[in-house]
C-alpha positions in Angstrom: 0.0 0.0 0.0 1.3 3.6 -0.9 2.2 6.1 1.6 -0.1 8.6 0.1 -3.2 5.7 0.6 -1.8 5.6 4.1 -2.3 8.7 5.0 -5.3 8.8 3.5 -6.9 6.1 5.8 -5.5 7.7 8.7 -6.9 11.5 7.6 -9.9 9.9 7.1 -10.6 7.9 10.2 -9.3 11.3 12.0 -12.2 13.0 10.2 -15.0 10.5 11.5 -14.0 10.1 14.9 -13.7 14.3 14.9 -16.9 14.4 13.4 -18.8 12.2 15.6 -17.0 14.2 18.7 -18.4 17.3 17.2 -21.8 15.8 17.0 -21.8 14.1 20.1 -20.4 17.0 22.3 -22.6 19.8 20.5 -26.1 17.5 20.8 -25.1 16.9 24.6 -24.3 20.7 24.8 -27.7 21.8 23.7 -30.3 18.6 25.1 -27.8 17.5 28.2 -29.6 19.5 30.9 -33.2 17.9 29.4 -31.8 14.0 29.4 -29.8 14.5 33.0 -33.6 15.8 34.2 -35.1 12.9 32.3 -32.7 10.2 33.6 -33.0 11.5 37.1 -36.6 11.2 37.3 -36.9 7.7 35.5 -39.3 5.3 37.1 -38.8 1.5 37.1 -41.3 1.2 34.4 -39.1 -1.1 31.7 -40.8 0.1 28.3 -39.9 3.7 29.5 -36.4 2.7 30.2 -35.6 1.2 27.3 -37.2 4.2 25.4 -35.2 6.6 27.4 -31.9 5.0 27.2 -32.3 4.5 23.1 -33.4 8.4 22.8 -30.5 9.5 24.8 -28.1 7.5 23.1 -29.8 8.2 19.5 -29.0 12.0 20.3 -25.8 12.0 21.6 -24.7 9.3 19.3 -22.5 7.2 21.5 -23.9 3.9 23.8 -20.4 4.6 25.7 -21.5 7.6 26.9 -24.8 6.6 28.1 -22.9 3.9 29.9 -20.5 5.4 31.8 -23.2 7.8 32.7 -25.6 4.6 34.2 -22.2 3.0 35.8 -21.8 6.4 37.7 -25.4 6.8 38.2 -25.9 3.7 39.7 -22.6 4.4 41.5 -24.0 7.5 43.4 -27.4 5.6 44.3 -29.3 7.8 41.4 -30.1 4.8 39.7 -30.8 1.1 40.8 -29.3 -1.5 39.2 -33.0 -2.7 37.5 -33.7 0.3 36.2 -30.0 0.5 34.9 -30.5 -2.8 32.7 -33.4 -0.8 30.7 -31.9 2.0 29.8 -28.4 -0.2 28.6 -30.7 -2.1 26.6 -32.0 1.0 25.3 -28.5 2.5 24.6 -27.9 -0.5 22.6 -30.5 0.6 20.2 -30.2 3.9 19.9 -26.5 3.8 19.0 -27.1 1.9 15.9 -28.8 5.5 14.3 -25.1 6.3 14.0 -24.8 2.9 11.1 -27.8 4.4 9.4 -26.8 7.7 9.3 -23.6 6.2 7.9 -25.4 4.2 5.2 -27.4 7.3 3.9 -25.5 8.3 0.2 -24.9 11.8 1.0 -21.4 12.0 0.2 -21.3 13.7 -2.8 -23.0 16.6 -0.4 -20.8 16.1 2.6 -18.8 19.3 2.0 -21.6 20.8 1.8 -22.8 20.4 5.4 -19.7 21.3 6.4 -19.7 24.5 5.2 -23.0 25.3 6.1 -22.2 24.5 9.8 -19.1 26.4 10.1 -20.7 29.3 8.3 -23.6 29.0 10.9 -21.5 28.8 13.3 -19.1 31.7 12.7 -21.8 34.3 11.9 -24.4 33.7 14.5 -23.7 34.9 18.2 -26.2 32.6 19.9 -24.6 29.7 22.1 -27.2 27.4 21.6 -26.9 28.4 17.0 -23.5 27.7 17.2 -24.0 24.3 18.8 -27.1 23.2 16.2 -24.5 24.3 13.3 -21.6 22.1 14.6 -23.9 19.3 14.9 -24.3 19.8 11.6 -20.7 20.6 10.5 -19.8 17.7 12.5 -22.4 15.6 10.0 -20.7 16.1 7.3 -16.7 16.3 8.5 -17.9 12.6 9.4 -19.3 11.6 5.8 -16.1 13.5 4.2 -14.2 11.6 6.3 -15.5 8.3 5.4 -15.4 8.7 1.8 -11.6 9.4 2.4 -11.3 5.9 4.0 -13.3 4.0 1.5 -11.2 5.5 -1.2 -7.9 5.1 0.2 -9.0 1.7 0.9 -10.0 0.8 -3.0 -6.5 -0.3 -3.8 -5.9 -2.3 -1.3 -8.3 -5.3 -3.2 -5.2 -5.6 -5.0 -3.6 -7.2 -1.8 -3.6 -10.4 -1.8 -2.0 -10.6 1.7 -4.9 -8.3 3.1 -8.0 -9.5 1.0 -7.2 -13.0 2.5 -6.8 -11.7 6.4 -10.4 -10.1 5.7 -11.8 -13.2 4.2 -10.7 -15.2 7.7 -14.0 -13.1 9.1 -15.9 -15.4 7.4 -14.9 -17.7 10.3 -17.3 -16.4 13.2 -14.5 -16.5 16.2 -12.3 -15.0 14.4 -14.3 -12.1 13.1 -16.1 -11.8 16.5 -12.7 -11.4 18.2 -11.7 -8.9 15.1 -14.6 -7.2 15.7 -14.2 -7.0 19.9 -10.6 -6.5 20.3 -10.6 -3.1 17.4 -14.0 -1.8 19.2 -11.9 -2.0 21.9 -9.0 0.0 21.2 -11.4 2.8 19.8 -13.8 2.6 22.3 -16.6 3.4 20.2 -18.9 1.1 18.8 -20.3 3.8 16.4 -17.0 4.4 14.8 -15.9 0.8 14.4 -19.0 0.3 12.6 -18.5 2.4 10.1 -15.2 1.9 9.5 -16.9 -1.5 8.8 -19.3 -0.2 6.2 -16.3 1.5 4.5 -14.5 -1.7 4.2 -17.6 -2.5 2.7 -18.5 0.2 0.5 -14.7 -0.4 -1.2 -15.6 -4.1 -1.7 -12.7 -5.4 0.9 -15.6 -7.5 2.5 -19.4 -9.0 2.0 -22.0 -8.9 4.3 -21.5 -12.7 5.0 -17.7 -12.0 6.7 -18.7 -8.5 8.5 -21.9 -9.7 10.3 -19.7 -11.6 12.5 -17.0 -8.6 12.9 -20.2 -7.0 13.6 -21.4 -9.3 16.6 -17.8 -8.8 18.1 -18.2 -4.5 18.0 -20.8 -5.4 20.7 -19.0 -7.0 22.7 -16.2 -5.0 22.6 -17.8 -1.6 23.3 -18.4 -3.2 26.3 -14.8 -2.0 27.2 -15.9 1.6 28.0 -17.9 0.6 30.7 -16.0 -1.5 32.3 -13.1 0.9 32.5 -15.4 3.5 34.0 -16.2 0.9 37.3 -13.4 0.4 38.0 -13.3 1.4 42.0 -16.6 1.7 41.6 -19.2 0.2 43.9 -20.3 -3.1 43.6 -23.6 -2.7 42.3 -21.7 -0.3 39.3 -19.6 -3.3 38.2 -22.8 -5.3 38.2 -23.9 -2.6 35.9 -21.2 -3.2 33.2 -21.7 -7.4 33.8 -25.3 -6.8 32.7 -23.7 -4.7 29.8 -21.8 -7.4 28.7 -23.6 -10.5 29.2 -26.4 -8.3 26.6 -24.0 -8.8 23.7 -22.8 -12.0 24.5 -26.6 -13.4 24.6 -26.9 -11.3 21.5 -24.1 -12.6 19.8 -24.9 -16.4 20.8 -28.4 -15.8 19.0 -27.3 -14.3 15.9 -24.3 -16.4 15.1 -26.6 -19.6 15.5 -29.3 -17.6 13.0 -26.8 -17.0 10.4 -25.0 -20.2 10.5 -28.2 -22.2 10.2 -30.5 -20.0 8.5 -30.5 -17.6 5.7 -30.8 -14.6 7.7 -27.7 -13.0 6.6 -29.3 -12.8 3.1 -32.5 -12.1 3.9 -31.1 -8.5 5.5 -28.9 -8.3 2.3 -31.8 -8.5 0.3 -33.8 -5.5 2.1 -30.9 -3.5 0.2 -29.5 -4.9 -2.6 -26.3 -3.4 -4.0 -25.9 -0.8 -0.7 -23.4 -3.1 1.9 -23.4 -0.1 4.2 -27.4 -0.3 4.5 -27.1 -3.9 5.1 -24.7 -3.4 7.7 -26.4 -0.6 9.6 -29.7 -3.1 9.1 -28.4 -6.3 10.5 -26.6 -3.8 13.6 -30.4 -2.8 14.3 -31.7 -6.0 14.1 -29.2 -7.1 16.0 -29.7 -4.7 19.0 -34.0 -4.4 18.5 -34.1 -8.7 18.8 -32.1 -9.1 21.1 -33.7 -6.7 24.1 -37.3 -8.1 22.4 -35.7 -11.5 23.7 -34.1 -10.3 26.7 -37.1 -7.7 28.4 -39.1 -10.5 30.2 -35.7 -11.5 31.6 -34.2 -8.0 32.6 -34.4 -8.7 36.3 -32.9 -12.4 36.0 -30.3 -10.4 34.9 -29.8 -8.4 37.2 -30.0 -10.9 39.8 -27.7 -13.4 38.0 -25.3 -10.4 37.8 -25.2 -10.0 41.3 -24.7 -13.8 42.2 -21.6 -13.0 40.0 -20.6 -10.5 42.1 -21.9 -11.0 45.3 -21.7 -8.7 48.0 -18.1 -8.5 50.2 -17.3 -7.9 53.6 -14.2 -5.7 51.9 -17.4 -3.4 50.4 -18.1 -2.1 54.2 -14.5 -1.0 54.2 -13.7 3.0 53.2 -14.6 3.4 49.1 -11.9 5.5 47.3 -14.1 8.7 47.3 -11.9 10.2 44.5 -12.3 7.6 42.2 -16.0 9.0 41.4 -14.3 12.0 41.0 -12.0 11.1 38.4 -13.8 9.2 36.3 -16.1 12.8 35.5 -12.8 14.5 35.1 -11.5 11.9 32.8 -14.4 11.1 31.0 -14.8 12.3 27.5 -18.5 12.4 27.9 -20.0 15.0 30.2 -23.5 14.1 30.2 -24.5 12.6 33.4 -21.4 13.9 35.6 -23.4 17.2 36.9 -26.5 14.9 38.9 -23.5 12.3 39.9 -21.0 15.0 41.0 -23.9 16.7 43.1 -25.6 13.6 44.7 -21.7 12.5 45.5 -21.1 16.1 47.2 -24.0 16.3 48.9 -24.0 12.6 50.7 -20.6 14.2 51.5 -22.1 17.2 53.6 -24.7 14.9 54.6 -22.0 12.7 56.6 -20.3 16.0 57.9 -23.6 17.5 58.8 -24.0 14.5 61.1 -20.7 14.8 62.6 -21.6 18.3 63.2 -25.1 17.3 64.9 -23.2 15.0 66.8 -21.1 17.3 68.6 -23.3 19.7 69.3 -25.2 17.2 71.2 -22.5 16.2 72.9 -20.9 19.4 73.9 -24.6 20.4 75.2 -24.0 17.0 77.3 -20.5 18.1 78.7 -21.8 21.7 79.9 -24.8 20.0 81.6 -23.0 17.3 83.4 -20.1 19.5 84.3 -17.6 16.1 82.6 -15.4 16.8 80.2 -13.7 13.8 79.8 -15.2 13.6 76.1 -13.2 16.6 75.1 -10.6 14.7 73.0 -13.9 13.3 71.2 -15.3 15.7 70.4 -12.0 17.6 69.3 -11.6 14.6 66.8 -14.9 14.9 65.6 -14.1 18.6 65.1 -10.9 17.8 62.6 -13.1 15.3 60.6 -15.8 18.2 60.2 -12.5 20.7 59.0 -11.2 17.3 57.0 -14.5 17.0 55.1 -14.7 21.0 54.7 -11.5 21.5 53.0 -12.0 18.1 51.2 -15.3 19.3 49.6 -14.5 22.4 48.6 -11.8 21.3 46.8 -13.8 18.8 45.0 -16.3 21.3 43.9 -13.8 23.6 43.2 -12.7 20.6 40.4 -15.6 19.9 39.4 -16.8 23.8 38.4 -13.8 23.0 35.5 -15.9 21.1 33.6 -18.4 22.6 31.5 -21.5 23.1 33.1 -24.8 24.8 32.5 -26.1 27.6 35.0 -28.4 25.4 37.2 -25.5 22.7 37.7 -23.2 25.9 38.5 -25.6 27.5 40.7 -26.1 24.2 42.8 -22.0 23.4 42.8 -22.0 26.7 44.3 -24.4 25.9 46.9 -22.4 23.2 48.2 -19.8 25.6 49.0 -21.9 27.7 51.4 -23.5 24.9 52.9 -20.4 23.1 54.1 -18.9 26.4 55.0 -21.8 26.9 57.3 -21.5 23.1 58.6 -18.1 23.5 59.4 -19.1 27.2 61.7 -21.9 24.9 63.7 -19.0 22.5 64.4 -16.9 25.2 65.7 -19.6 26.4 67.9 -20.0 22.7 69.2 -16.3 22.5 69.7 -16.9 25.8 72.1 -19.5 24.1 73.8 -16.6 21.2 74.5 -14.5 24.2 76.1 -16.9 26.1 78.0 -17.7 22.4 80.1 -13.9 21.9 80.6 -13.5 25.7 81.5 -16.7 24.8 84.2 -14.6 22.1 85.5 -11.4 23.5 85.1 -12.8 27.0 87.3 -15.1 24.9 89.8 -18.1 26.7 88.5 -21.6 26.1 89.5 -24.8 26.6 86.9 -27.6 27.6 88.8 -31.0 25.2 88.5 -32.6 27.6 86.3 -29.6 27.9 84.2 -29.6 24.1 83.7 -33.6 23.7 83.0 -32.7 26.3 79.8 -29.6 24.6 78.6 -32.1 21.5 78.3 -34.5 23.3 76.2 -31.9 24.7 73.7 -30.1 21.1 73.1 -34.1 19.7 73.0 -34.7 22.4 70.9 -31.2 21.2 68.6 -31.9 17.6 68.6 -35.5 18.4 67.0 -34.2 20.9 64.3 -31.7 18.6 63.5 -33.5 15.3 63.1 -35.8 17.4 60.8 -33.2 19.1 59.0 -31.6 15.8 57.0 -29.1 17.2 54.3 -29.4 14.9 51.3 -29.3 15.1 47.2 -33.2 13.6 48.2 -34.2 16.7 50.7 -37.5 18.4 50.3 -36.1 21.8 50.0 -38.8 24.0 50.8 -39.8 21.7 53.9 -35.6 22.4 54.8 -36.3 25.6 54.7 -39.3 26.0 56.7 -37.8 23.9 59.3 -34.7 25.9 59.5 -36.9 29.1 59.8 -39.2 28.0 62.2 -35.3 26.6 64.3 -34.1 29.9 64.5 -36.6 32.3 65.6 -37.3 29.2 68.4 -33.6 30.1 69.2 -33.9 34.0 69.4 -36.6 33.8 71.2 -35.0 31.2 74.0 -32.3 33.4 73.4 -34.0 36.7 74.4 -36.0 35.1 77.2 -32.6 33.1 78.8 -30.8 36.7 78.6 -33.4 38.3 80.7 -33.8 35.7 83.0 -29.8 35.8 83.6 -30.2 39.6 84.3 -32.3 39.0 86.6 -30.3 36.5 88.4 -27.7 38.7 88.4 -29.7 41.7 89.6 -30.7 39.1 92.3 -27.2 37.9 92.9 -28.5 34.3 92.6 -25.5 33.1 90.2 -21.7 33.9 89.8 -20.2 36.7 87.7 -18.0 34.8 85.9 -20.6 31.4 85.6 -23.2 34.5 83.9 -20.1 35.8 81.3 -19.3 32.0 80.5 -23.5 31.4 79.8 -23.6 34.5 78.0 -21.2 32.8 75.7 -22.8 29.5 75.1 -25.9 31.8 73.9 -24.0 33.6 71.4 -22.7 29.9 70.0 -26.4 28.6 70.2 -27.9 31.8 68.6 -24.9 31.4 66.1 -25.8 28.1 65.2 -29.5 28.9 64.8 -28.3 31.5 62.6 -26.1 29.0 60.5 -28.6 26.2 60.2 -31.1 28.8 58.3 -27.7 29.5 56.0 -27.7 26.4 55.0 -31.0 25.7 54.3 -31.4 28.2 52.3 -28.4 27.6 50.3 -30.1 24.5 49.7 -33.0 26.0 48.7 -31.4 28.2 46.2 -30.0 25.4 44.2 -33.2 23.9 43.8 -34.7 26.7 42.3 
């Protein structure tokens, strides 16, 4: 083969894998926010799933990035692991749009699209315009760029070395492992099929050989997913087992049809003369029958995947908590990364919220029994509230570099001034901690009355915060009115304890220095009133 036919090949696969990119980013760009809300509110219902995960991946144009989106979904407990087995089977159908797009004879106008999506882009100043005219830009850099690799490939017929490699694919391992291992390598099913359907187009190989390289793309796209659970959870690597046990069913059933029936030209004959047609028919066929076949069964999956992996003792231990994070940094595909990021963050603040609840409880328990041989507890709860703090923030800080919309931004900024305000209740609980040991330390005596209050206020805690729960699942506005109603029970305590120690003061029925230390611990409680509403209406504002 020439040099020149060489790079050829390679310009030309460069174009399609560019153009799909450009497709695929620009489509999740302008419908990502609409599928995220979609997928987020999906129901078990199994029709709707597979519907939903087709759609998705039909518009984005890449099963690999539908996914790695379910892996991490199911990995941050937005998803369970049935409902994830609909939308794969789903994603398998609706990336086979991307073979019949690839069979459509539009080459001669490729250029054309091109053009007219560049020129779009370049003279409209509208984010969303620019996006619809790189889709379509992207449409036909893809087309130009196959017709670059089915030409450069014409001459090699001549091979006799390479003609007979592609005629071993008539042998169904071999071209199912073809198939897997290239898929593989690219990971993209989408453009390993049509590089397929070039092969095709330049006569290098019939329908007969490629329907089994064709079997093998499924199973190799597989690949993607797989990657992506890795130090995942267990039920996300169940998630890719399902994936993959899918296309091996698939591939069992339609290598047994075409070895003993004549279904292989029965789909050539839908489109005689067009091998990419053919192709993109039998990859439709392929992914339609099979979740036909497999639907009834979608829960025996599921459960046969998780007597594959069963549960571990070694799943209780500490998960890596950055691995989440690295996958949506790492990932090419966005879509998806914006609900798991938040959901991860905010079952983050959710455990620091509870360390915070806890020591605030505690402290009140030090003050009123006058022990403070909890101290160095509490204090260690008090570095794992600052721990979680400066761990958070930096991982939203990361996580605002990918591209987001507004709404995603608005409620990654949230986060920020919710943990802040977590970490200030912690510090007034670590003062609580202080206070009892400077009560023990100074011999002071609380007064009855001053007791009786100090049991309302941590009553009146322990309430708000069993009420207040900070989760990705929180009812907002119900935070909110609990964290409203919180505080202005804690002014008014407040106002009425302050009085009341005046009075005993007046009266001389407590110590000077006992009524400057109580005047303290109701600045911390009226603090942490204050912060509690903070933070639910941070939450608030990044549901709205």
């Amino acid at each position: 083969m020439k040099p020149e036919y060489v790079f050829m090949l390679l310009g030309g696969l460069g174009l399609f894998l560019c153009g799909m990119q450009m497709m695929s980013s620009n489509l999740e760009a302008v419908a990502g926010d609409r599928l995220k809300g979609i997928l987020e509110k999906l129901t078990s219902n199994r029709i709707l799933g597979v519907l939903v995960g087709a759609v998705i991946t039909a518009v984005i144009q890449s099963s690999s990035a539908t996914t790695v989106m379910v892996v991490g979904f199911v990995n941050s407990g937005l998803m369970t692991l049935r409902q994830a087995v609909w939308i794969i089977m789903g994603a398998n159908i609706g990336t086979t749009i991307t073979g019949q797009l690839v069979a459509l004879d539009i080459g001669t106008i490729a250029p054309l699209f091109a053009f007219l999506g560049i020129a779009i882009g370049m003279f409209s100043k509208k984010r969303s315009v620019q996006h619809v005219g790189s889709i379509i830009a992207g449409l036909g850099v893809l087309f130009i760029g196959l017709g670059m690799m089915s030409d450069a490939m014409v001459p090699m017929r001549d091979s006799e070395l390479f003609v007979n490699a592609l005629t071993s694919f008539s042998n169904p391992l071999v071209g199912i492992l073809a198939g897997a291992v290239f898929t593989a390598v690219i990971q993209s099913s989408s453009a390993s099929v049509g590089i397929l359907q070039a092969l095709a187009l330049s006569g290098l190989i019939d329908i007969h050989s490629a329907v089994f390289v064709l079997f093998g793309q499924n199973i190799g796209t597989c690949i993607t997913s797989l990657l992506a659970s890795v130090g995942m959870n267990r039920n996300a690597k169940r998630t890719t087992v399902i994936h993959f046990m899918f296309n091996v069913i698939g591939t069992i059933i339609f290598v047994t049809l075409c070895l003993v029936t004549p279904l292989t030209d029965v789909v050539a004959g839908w489109t005689p003369g067009h091998p990419a047609s053919q192709i993109a028919n039998m990859h439709t066929l392929f992914n339609v029958v099979t979740t036909i076949i497999l639907m009834p069964f979608g829960n025996g999956l599921a459960a046969l995947a998780e007597k594959i992996l069963p549960d571990q003792k070694e799943e209780q231990a500490q998960p890596d908590e950055e691995q989440w994070l690295r996958e949506i940094m790492n990932s090419q595909h966005v879509l998806g990364s914006s609900a798991i990021a938040i959901s991860s963050l905010m079952e983050n603040a959710g455990s620091m919220y509870a360390l915070a609840r806890e020591n605030v409880l505690k402290g009140f328990d030090m003050i009123l029994s006058g022990d403070d041989s909890r101290f160095a507890e509490v204090e260690e709860t008090e570095n794992k509230i600052d721990l979680y703090n400066i761990n958070i923030s930096r991982r939203v800080s990361k996580v605002l570099t990918i591209e987001h919309g507004p709404a995603e931004t608005k409620k990654l900024n949230s986060i920020f001034q919710i943990v802040g305000n977590i970490e200030r209740v912690g510090d007034h609980a670590m003062n609580f901690a202080e206070h009892a040991a400077a009560i023990k330390e100074k011999g002071l005596k609380l007064s009855r009355e001053t007791i009786q209050e100090l049991k309302e206020m941590q009553e009146q805690c322990r309430k708000a915060f069993e009420r207040m729960e900070i989760s990705a699942q929180a009812d907002p506005t119900q935070l909110l009115v609990d964290a409203v109603s919180f505080e202005r029970a804690v002014d008014d305590i407040t106002e009425r304890c302050r009085d009341r120690q005046a009075e005993r003061i007046h009266n001389h029925a407590c110590e000077i220095e006992s009524a400057v230390l109580y005047s303290e611990i109701l600045i911390d409680y009226e603090r942490i009133g204050d912060h509690m509403r903070n933070i639910a209406e941070a939450y608030a504002e990044q549901n709205t």
